[in-house]
ChimeraX commands (.cxc) that place a marker at each C-alpha (Angstrom):
marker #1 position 65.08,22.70,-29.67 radius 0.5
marker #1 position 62.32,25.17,-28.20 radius 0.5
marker #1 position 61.12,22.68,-25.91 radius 0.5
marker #1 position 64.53,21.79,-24.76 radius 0.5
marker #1 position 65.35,25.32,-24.38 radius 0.5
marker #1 position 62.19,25.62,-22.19 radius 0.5
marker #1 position 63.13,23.03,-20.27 radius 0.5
marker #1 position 66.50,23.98,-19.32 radius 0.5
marker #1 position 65.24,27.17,-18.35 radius 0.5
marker #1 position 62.38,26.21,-15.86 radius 0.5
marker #1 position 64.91,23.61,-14.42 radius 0.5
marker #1 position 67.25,27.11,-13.81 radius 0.5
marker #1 position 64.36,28.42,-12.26 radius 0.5
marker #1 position 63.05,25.64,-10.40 radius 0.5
marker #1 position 66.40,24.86,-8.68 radius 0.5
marker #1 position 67.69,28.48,-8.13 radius 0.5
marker #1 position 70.15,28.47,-10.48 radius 0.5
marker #1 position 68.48,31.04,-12.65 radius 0.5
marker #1 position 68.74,33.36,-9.61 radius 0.5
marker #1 position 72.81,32.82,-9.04 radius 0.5
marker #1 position 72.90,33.65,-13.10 radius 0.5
marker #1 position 71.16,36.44,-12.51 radius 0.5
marker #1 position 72.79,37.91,-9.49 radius 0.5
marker #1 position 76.33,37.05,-11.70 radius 0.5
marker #1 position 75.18,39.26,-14.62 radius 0.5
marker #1 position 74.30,41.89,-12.05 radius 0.5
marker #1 position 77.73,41.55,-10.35 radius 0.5
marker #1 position 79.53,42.06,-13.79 radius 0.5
marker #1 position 78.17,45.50,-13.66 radius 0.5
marker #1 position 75.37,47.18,-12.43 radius 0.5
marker #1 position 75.01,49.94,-15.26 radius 0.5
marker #1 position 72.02,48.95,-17.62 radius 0.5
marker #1 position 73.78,49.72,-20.63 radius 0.5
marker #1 position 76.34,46.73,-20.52 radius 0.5
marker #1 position 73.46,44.31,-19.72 radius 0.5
marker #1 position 71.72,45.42,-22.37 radius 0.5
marker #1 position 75.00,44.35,-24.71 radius 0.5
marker #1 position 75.35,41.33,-22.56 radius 0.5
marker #1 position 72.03,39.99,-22.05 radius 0.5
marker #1 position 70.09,41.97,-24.73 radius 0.5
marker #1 position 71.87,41.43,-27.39 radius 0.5
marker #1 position 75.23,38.71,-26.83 radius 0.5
marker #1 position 73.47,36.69,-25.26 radius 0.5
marker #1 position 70.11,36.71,-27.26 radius 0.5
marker #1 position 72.40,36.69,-30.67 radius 0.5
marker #1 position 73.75,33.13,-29.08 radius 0.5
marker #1 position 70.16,31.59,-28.11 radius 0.5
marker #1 position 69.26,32.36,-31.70 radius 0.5
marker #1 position 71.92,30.60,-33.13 radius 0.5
marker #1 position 71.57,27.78,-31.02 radius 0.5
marker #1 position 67.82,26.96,-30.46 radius 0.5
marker #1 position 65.11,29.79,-32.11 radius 0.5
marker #1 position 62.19,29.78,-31.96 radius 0.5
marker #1 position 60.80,31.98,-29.57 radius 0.5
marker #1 position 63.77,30.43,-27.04 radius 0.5
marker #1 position 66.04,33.17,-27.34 radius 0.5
marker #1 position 63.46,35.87,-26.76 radius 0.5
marker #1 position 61.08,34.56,-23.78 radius 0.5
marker #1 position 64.90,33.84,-21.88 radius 0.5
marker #1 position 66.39,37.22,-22.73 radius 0.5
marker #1 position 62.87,38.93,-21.63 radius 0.5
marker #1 position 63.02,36.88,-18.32 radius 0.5
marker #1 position 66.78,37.52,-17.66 radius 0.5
marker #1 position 66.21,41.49,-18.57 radius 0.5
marker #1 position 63.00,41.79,-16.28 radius 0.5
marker #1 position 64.91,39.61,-12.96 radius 0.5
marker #1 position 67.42,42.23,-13.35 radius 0.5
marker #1 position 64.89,45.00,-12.99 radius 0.5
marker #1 position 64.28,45.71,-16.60 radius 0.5
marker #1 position 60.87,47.15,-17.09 radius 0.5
marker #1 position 59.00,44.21,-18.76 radius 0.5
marker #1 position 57.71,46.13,-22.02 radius 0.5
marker #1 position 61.43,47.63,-22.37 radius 0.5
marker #1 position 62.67,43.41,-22.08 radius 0.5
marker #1 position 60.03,42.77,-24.06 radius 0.5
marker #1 position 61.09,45.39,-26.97 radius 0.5
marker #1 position 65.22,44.76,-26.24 radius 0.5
marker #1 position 64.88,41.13,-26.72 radius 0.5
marker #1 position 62.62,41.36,-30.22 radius 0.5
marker #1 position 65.08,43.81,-32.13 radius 0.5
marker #1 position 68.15,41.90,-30.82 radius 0.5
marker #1 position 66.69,38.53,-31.83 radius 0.5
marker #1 position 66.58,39.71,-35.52 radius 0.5
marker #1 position 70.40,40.31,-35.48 radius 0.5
marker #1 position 70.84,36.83,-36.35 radius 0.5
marker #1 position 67.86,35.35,-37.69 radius 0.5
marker #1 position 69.55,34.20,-40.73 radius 0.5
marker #1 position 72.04,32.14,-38.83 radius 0.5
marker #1 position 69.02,31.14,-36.29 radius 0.5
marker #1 position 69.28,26.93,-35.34 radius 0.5
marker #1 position 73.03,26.87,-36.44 radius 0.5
marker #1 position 71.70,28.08,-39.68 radius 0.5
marker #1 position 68.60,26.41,-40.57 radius 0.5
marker #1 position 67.29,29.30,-43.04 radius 0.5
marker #1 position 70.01,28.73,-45.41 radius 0.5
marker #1 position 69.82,25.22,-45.16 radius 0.5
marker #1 position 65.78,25.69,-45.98 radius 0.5
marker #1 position 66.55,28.01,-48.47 radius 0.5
marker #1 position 69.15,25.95,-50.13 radius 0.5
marker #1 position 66.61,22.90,-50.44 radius 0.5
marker #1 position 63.72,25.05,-51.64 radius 0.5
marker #1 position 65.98,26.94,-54.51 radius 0.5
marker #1 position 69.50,24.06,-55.06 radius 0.5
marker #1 position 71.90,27.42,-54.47 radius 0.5
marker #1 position 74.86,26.41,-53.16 radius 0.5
marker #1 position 74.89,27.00,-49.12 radius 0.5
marker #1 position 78.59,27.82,-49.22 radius 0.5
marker #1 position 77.02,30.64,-51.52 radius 0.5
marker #1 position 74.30,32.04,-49.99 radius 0.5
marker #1 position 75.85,32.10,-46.58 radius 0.5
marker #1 position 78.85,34.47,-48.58 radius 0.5
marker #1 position 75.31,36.20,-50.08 radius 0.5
marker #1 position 74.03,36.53,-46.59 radius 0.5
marker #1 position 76.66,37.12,-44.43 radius 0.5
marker #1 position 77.56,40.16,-46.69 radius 0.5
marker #1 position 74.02,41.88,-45.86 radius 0.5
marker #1 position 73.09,41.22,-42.62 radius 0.5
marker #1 position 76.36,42.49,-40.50 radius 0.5
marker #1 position 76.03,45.94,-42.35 radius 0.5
marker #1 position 72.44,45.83,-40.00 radius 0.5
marker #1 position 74.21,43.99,-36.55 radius 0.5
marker #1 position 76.71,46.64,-36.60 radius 0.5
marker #1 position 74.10,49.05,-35.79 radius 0.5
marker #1 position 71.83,47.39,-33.37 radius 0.5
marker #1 position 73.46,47.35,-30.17 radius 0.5
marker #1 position 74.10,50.87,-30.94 radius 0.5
marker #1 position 69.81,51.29,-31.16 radius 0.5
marker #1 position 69.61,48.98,-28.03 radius 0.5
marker #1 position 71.43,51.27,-25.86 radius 0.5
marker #1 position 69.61,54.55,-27.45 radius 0.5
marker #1 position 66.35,52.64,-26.72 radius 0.5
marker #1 position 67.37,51.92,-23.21 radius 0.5
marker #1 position 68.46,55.10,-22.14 radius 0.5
marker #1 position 68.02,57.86,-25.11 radius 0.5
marker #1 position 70.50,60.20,-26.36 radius 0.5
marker #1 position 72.09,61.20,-22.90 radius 0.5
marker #1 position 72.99,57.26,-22.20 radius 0.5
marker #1 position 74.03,56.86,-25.40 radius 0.5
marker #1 position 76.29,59.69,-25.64 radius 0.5
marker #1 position 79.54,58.39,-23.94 radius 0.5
marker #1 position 78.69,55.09,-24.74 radius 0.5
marker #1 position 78.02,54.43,-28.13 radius 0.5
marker #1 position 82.13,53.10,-28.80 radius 0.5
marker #1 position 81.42,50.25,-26.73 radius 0.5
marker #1 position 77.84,49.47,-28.53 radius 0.5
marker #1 position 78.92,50.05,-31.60 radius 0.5
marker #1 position 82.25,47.62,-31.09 radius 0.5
marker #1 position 79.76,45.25,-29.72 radius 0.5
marker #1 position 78.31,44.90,-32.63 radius 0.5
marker #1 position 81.27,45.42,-35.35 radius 0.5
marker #1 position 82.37,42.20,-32.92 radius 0.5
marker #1 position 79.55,40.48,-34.23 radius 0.5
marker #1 position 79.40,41.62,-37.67 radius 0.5
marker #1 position 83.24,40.65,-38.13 radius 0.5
marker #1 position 83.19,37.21,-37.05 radius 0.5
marker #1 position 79.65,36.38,-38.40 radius 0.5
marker #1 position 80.67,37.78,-41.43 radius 0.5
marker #1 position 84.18,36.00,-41.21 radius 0.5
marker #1 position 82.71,32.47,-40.62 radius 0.5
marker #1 position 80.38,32.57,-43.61 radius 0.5
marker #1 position 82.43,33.80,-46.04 radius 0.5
marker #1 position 85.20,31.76,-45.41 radius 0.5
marker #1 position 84.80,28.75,-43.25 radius 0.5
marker #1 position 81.14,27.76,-42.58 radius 0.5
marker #1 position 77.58,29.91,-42.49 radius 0.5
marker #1 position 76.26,26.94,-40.22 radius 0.5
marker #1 position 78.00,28.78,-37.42 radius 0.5
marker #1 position 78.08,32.22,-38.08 radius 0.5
marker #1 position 76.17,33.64,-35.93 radius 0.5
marker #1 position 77.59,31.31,-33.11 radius 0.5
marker #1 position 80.84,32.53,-33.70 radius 0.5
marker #1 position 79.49,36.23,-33.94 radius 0.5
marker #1 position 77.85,36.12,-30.47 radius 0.5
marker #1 position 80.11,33.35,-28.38 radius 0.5
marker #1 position 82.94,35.79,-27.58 radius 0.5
marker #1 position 80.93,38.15,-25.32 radius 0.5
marker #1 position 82.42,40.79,-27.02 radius 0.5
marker #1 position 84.77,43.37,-25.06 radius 0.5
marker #1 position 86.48,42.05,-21.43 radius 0.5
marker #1 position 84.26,45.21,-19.38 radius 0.5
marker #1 position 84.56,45.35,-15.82 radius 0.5
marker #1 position 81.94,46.36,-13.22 radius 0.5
marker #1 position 81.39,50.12,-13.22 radius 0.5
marker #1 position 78.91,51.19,-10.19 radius 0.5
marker link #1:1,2 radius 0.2
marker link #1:2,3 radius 0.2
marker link #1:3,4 radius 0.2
marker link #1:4,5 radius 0.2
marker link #1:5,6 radius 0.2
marker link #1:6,7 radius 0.2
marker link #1:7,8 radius 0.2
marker link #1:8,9 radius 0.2
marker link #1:9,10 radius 0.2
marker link #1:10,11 radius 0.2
marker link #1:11,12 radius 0.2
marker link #1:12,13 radius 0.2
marker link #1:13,14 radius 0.2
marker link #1:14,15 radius 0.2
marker link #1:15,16 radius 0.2
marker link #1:16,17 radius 0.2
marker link #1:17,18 radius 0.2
marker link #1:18,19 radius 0.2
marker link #1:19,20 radius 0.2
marker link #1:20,21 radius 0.2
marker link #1:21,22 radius 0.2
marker link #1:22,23 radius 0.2
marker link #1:23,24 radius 0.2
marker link #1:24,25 radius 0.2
marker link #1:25,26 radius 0.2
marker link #1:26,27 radius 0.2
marker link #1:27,28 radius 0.2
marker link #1:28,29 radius 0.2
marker link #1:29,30 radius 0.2
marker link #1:30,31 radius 0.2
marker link #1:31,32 radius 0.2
marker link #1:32,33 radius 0.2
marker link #1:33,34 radius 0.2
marker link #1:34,35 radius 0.2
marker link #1:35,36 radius 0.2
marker link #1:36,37 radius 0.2
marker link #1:37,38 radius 0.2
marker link #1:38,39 radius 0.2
marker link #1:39,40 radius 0.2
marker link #1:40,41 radius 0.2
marker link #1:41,42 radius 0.2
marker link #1:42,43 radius 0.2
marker link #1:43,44 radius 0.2
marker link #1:44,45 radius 0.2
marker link #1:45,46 radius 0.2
marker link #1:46,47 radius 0.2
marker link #1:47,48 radius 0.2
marker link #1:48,49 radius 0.2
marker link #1:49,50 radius 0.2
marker link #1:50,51 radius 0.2
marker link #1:51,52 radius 0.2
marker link #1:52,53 radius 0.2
marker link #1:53,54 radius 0.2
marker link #1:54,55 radius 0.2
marker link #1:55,56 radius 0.2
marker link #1:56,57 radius 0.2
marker link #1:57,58 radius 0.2
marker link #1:58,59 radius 0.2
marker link #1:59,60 radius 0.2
marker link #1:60,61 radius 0.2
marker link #1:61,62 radius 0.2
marker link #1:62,63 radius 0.2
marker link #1:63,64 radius 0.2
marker link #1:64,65 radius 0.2
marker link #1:65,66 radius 0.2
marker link #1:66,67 radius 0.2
marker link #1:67,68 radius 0.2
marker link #1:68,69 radius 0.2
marker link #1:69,70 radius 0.2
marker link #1:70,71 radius 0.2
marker link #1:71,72 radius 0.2
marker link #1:72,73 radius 0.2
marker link #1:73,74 radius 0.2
marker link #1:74,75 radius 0.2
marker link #1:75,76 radius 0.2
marker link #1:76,77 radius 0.2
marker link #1:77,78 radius 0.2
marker link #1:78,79 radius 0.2
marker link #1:79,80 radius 0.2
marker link #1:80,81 radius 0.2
marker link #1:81,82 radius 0.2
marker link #1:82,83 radius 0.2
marker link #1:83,84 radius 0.2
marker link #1:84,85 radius 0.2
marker link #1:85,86 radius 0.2
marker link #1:86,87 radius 0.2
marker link #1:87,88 radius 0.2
marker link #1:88,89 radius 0.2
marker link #1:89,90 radius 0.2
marker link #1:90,91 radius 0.2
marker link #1:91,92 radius 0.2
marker link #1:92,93 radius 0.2
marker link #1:93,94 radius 0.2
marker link #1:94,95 radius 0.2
marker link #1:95,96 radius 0.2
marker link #1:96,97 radius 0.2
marker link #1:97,98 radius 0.2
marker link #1:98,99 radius 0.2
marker link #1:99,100 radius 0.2
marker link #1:100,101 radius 0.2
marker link #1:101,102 radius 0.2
marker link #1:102,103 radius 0.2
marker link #1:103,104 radius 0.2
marker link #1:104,105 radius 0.2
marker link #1:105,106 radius 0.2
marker link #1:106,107 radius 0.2
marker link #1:107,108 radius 0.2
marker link #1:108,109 radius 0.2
marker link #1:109,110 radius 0.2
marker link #1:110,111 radius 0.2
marker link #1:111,112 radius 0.2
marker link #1:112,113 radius 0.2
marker link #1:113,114 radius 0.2
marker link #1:114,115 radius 0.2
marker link #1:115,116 radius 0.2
marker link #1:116,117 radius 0.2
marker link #1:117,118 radius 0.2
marker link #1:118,119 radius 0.2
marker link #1:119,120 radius 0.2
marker link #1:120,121 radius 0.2
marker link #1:121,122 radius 0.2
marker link #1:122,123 radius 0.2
marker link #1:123,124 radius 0.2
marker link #1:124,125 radius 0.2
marker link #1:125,126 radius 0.2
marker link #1:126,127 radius 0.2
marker link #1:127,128 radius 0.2
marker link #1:128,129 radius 0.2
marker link #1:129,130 radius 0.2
marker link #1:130,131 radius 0.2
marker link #1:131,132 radius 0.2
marker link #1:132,133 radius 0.2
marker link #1:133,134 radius 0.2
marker link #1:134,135 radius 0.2
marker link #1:135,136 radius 0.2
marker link #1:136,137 radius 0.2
marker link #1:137,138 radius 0.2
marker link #1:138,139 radius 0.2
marker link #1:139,140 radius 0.2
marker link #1:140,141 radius 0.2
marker link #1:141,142 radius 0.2
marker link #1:142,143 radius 0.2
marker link #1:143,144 radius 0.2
marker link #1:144,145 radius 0.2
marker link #1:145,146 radius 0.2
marker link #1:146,147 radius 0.2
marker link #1:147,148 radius 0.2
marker link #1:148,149 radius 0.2
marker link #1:149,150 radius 0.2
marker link #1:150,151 radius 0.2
marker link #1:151,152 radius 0.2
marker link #1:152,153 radius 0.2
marker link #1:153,154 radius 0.2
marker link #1:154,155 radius 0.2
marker link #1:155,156 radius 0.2
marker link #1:156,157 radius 0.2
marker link #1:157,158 radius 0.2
marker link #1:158,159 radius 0.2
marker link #1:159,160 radius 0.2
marker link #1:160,161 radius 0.2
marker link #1:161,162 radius 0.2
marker link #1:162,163 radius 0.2
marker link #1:163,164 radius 0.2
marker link #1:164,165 radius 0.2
marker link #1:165,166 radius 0.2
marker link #1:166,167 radius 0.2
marker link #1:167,168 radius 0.2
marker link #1:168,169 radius 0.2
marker link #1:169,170 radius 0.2
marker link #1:170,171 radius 0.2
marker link #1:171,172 radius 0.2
marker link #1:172,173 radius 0.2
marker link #1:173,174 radius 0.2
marker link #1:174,175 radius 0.2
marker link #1:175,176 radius 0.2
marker link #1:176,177 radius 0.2
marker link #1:177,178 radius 0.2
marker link #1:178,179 radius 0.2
marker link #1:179,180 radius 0.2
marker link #1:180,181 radius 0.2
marker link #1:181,182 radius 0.2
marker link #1:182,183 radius 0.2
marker link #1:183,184 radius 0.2
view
């Protein structure tokens, strides 16, 4: 799934299309704190549950550095987002590893596991933005990281408990969160 991921992201680059992405995101809004909960952490939270593997962060550093992010800031957004939903990484490949290695039921330790880790993805967006921009970004704008990540934390913890922990952290990042609009 890395390579694949790889793949599909050099073709974005080598046609162009990972420029018309880009300029998208920027349209959506130009302050750095909603990319951050876009890019930085949505969309990160979603490669992770989908490929892994190194995928989600090399594409969320490249996305975060076209859009003007400084690369050791990408770099450090991308790594504490990606850890979010490691659990659920490769539509929940550590539980199914787990579940081979010890005969638990996966049913139970996705309940086990989806009980712990949204008390931590609650909080990260909320770190993301305070990493970003400090105290004085984070001041007026810590409702909309922190519902950013309750988002996440209610439907990842929602899916494993009661209907699947294979997609739990798909489910927590697919929504894109809250509907913002472009504030310049």
């Amino acid at each position: 799934t890395l390579s694949s991921a790889v793949w599909i992201f050099n073709m974005l680059v080598e046609s162009g299309y990972f420029e018309v992405i880009k300029e998208s995101l920027k349209r959506v809004s130009y302050d750095r704190r909603i990319q951050t909960l876009l890019i930085g952490f949505a969309f990160i939270c979603l490669l992770e549950s989908l490929a892994a593997f190194g995928a989600p962060i090399a594409i969320g550093v490249s996305m975060l550095t076209g859009l003007g992010f400084p690369p050791v800031l990408s770099a450090t957004i991308a790594l504490l987002a990606d850890t979010s939903p490691s659990a659920w990484g490769t539509q929940g490949m550590p539980l199914m590893i787990l579940n081979s290695v010890t005969d638990i039921d996966i049913s139970r330790l996705g309940e086990l596991v989806g009980r712990q880790t949204p008390l931590l993805s609650a909080l990260i967006p909320v770190g993301l933005v305070y990493i970003m921009s400090g105290w004085k970004g984070l001041k007026g704008f810590w409702p909309f990281a922190l519902v950013t990540g309750l988002s996440y934390a209610l439907a990842a913890y929602l899916t494993s408990n009661f209907l699947t922990p294979l997609a739990a952290g798909i489910a927590g990042a697919s929504p894109y969160k809250v509907g913002w609009t472009s504030t310049r």
